[in-house]
Backbone bond lengths (Angstrom), bond angles and torsions (degrees), N, CA, C in turn:
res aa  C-N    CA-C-N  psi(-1)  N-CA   C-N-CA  omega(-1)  CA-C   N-CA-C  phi
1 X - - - 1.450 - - 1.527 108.49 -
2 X 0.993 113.03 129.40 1.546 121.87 178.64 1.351 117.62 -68.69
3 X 1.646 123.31 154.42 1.464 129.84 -174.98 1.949 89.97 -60.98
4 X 1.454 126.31 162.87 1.692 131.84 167.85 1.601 80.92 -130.70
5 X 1.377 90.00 151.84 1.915 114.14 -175.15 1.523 107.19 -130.41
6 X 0.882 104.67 100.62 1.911 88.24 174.20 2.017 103.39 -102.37
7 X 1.618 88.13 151.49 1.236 83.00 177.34 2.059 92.39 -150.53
8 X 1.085 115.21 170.79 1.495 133.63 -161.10 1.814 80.20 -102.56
9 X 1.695 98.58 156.59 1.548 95.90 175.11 2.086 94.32 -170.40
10 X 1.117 79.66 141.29 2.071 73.97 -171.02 1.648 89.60 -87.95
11 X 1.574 92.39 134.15 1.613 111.14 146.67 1.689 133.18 -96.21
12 X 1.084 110.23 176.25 1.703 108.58 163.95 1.905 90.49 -96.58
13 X 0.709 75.03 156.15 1.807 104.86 -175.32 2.052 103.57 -157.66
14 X 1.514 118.13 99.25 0.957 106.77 167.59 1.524 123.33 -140.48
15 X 1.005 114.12 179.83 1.669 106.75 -173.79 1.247 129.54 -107.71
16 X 1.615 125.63 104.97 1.360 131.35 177.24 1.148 119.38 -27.87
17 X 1.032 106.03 -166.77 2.264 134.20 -156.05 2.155 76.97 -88.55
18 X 1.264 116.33 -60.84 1.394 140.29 -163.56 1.407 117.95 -74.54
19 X 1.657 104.70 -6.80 1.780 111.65 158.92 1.640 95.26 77.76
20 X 1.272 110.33 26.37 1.710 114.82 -175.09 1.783 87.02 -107.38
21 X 1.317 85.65 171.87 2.065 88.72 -175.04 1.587 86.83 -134.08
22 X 1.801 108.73 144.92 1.183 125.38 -179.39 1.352 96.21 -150.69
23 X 1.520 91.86 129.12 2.035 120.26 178.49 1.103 117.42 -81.26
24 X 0.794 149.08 169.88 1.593 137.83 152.45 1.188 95.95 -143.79
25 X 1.726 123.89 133.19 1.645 113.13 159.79 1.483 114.20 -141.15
26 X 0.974 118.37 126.86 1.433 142.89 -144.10 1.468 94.28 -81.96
27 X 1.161 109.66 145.68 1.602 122.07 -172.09 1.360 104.11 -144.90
28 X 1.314 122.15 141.21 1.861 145.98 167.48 1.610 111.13 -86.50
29 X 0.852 120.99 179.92 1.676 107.47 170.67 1.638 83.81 -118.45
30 X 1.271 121.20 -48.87 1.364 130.99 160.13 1.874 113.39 -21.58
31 X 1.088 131.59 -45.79 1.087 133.66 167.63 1.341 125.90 -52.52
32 X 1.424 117.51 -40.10 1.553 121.79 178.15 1.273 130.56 69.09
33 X 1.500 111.19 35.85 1.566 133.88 -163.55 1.338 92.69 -100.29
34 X 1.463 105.60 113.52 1.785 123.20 165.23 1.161 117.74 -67.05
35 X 1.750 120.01 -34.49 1.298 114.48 -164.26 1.635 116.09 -170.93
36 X 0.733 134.53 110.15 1.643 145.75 -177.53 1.105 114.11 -74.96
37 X 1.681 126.86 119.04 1.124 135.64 164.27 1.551 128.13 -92.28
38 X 1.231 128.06 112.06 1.462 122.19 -161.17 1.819 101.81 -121.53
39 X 1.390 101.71 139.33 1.729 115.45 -151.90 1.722 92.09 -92.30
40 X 1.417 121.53 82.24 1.500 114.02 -171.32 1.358 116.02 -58.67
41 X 1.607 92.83 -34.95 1.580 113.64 -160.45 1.856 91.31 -56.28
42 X 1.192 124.46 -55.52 1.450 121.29 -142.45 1.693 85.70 -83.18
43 X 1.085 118.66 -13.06 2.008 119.92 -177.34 1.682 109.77 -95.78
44 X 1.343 106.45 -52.96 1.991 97.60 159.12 1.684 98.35 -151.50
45 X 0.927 108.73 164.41 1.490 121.09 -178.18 1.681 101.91 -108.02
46 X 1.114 98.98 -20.89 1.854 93.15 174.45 1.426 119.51 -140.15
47 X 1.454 144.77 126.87 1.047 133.71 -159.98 1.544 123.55 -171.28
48 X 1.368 118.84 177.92 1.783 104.94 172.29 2.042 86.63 -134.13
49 X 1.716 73.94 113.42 1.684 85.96 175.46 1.824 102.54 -85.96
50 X 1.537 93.91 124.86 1.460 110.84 -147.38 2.085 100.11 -97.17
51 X 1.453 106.91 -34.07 1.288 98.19 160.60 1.618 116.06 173.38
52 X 1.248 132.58 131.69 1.259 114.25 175.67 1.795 106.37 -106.93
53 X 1.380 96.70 154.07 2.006 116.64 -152.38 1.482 97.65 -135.25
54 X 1.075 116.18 132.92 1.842 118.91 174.64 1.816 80.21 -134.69
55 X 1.944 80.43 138.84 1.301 111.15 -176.10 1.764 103.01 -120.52
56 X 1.081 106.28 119.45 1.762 113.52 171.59 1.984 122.13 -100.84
57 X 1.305 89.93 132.27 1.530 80.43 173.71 1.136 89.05 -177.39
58 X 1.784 108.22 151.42 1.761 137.09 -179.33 1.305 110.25 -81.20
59 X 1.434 146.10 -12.37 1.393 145.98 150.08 1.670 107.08 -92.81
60 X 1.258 88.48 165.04 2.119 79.46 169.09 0.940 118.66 -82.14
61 X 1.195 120.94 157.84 1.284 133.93 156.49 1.442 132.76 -52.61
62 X 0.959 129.64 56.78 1.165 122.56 177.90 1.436 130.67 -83.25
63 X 1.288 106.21 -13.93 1.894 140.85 154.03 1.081 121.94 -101.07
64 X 1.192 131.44 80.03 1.821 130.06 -157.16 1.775 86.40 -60.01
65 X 1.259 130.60 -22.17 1.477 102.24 -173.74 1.458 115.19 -95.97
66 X 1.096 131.07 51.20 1.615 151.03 -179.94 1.703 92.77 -120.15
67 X 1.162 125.62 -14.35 1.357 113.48 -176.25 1.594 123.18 -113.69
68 X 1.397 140.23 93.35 1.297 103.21 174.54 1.335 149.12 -56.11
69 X 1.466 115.89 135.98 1.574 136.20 -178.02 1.462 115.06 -39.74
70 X 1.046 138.21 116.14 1.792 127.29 127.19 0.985 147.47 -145.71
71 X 1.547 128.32 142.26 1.239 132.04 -146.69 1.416 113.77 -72.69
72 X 1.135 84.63 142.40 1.634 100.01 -172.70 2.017 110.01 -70.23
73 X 1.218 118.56 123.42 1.405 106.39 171.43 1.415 128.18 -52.66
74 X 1.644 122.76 160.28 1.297 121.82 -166.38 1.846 90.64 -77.75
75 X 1.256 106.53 -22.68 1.298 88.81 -163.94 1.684 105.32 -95.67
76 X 1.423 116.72 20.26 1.797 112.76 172.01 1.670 85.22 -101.61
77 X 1.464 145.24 1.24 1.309 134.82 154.97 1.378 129.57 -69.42
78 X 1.414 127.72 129.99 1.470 118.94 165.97 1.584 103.99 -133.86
79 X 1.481 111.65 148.00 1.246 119.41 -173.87 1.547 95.39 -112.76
80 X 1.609 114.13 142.12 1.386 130.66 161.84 1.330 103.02 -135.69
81 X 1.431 101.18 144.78 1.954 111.65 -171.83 1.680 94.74 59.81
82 X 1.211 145.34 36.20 1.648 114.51 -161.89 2.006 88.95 -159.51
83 X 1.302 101.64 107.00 1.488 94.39 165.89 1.361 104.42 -99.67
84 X 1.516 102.86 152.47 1.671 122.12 -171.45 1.288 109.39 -113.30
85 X 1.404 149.98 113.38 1.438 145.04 147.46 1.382 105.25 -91.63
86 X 1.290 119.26 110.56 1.762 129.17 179.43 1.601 94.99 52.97
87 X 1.581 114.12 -119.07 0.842 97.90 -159.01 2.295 98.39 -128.23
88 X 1.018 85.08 39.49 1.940 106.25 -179.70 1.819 85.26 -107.80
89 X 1.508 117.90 130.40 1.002 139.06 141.45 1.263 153.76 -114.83
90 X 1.385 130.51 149.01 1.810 116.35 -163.05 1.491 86.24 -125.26
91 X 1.142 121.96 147.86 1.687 143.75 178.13 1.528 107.09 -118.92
92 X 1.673 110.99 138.79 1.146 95.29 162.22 1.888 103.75 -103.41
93 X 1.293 116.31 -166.93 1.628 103.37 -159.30 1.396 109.19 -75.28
94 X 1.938 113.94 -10.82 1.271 97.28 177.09 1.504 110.06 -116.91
95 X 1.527 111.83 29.78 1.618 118.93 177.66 1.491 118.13 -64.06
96 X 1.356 140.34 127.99 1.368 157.74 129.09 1.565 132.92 -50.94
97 X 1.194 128.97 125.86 1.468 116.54 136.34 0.839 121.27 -123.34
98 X 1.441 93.84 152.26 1.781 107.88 -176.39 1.180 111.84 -123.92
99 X 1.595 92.32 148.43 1.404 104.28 -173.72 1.450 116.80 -100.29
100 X 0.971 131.15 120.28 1.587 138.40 -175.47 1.732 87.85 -71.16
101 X 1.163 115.97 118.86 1.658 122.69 167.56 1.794 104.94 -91.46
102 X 1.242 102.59 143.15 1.927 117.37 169.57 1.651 100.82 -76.68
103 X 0.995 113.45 161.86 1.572 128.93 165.33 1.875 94.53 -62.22
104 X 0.899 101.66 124.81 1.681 140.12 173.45 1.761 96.92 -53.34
105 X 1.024 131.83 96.22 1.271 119.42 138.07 1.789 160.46 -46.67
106 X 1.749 73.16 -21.81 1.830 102.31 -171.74 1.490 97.10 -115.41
107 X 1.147 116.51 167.45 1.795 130.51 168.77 1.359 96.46 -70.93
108 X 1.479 139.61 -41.47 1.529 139.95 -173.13 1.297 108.33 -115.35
109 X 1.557 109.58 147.20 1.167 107.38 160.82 1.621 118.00 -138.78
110 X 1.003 133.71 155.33 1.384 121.18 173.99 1.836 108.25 -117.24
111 X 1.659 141.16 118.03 1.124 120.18 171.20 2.132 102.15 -92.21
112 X 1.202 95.37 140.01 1.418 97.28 159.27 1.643 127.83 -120.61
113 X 1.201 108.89 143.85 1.525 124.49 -168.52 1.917 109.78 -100.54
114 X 0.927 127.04 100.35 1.228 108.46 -173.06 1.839 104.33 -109.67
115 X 1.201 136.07 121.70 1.270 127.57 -173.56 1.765 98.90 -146.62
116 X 1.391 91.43 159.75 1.775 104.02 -175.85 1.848 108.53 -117.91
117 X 0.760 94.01 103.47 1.819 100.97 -173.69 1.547 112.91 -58.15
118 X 0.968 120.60 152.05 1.584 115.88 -164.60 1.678 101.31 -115.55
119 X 1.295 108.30 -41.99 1.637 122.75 -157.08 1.208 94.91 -58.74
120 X 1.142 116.77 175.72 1.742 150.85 -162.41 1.581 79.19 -105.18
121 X 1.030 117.28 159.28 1.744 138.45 -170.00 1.561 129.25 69.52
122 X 1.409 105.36 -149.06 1.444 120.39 -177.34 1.577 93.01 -100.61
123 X 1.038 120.44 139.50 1.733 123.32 146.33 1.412 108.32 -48.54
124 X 1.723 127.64 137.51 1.329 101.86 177.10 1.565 120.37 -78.30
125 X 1.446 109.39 -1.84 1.748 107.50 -166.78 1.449 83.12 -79.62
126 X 1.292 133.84 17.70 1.817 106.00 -167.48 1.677 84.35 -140.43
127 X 1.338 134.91 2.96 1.474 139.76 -149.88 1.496 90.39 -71.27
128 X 1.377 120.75 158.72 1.790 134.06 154.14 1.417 112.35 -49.85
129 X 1.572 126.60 -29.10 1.362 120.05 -165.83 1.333 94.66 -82.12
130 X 1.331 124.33 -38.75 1.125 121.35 173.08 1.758 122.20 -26.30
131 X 1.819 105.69 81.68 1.647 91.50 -168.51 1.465 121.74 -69.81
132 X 0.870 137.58 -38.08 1.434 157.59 162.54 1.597 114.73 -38.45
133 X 1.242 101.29 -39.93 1.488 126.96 -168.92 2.079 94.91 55.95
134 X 1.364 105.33 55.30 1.156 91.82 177.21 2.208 110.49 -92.59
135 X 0.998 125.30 178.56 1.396 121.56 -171.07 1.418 102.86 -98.08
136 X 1.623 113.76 168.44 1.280 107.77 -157.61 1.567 97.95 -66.10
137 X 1.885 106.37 146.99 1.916 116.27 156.62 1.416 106.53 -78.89
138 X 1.422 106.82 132.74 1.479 119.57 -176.15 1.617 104.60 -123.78
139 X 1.482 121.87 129.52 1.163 101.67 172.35 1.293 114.35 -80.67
140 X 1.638 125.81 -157.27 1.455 121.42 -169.54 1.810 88.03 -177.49
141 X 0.938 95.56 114.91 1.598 127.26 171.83 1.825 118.86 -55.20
């Protein structure tokens, strides 16, 4: 069994026309990342996680639409801290999901998270204290 490394890495995380929030986090095939863990709890505590999409392609991405889309299976999802009814979720503040990633076909990849927050407030990846106004840190497995 091989050494696993986790390390924290900033994404964009921003908010649609529809007040929904979508992640994007950029992947190498070169990197060798099995699986991405994303901290829902600290981004909404209540929500309808609307879909996750891995994008492949041999140049980067720097136009996610140069790549075709596809959805990630329910079963490359796992919830920790995070109960799921269909597709409505509750977080507790230190809940994750992770995404089980496929072997990479392309040199790039981009996964995207698209979810609609339910709770009363700010998301905290988007909060005022936020000094930096940087987007949520996600680790990655």
């Amino acid at each position: 069994m091989g050494k696993t490394a986790a390390s924290l890495a900033k994404v964009t995380c921003r908010r649609t026309g529809n007040n929904d929030l979508r992640l994007h986090i950029p992947l190498s095939r070169q990197q060798g990342i099995e699986a991405v863990a994303i901290p829902l709890g600290q981004i909404a505590s209540r929500g309808l996680l609307r879909g996750v999409t891995l994008q492949q392609h041999d140049k980067l991405l720097l136009h996610h639409g140069a790549a075709e889309v596809g959805r990630l299976a329910a079963e490359r999802l796992h919830a920790v801290g995070i109960r799921f009814e269909d597709d409505l979720f509750v977080a507790e503040p230190d809940g994750k999901l992770v995404v089980m990633l496929p072997p990479l076909d392309a040199r790039y990849a981009v996964v995207s998270i698209l979810l609609s927050p339910l709770a009363v407030g700010r998301p905290l990846s988007l909060a005022e204290d936020n000094r930096d106004r940087a987007p949520a840190t996600l680790p990655s497995l």
